[in-house]
C-alpha angles and dihedrals in degrees: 000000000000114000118193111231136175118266089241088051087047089048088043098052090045091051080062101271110170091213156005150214109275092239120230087247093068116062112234096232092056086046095052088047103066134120113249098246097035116161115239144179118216112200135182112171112313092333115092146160136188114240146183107238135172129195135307117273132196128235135153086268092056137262112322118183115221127260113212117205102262125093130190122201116196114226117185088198106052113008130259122311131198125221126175113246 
């Protein structure tokens, strides 16, 4: 799945944010439907990584889907690597 965010939420989630805003771009049905564990690609613009991801949750502040621990980086030269967040 590949999910558009805005470069702040990508810098936020790689500065070890446990969650973000669900974006307009992504229904909310789909969002509180997902697998925990669930691999995503986060995009903004060219920029991506692959995360682990769960289901939307709902606070005061909105529905924020959940940010696991693992993080994939994409590397065209040498594959994709895992390091624990």
């Amino acid at each position: 799945m590949e999910i558009e965010v805005p470069a702040g939420t990508l810098k936020k989630v790689r500065g070890g944010a446990k969650t973000f805003p669900v974006p307009s771009t992504l229904p909310i049905g789909e969002a509180t439907a997902l697998a925990w564990g669930t691999l995503a690609r986060l995009r903004s613009g060219a920029d991506n990584d692959i995360w682990m991801i769960g289901p939307a949750r709902f606070a005061s502040a909105g529905a924020h889907l959940s940010v696991l621990a693992a993080q994939w980086k994409i590397s065209s030269k040498h594959g994709p690597s895992a390091t624990l967040g």
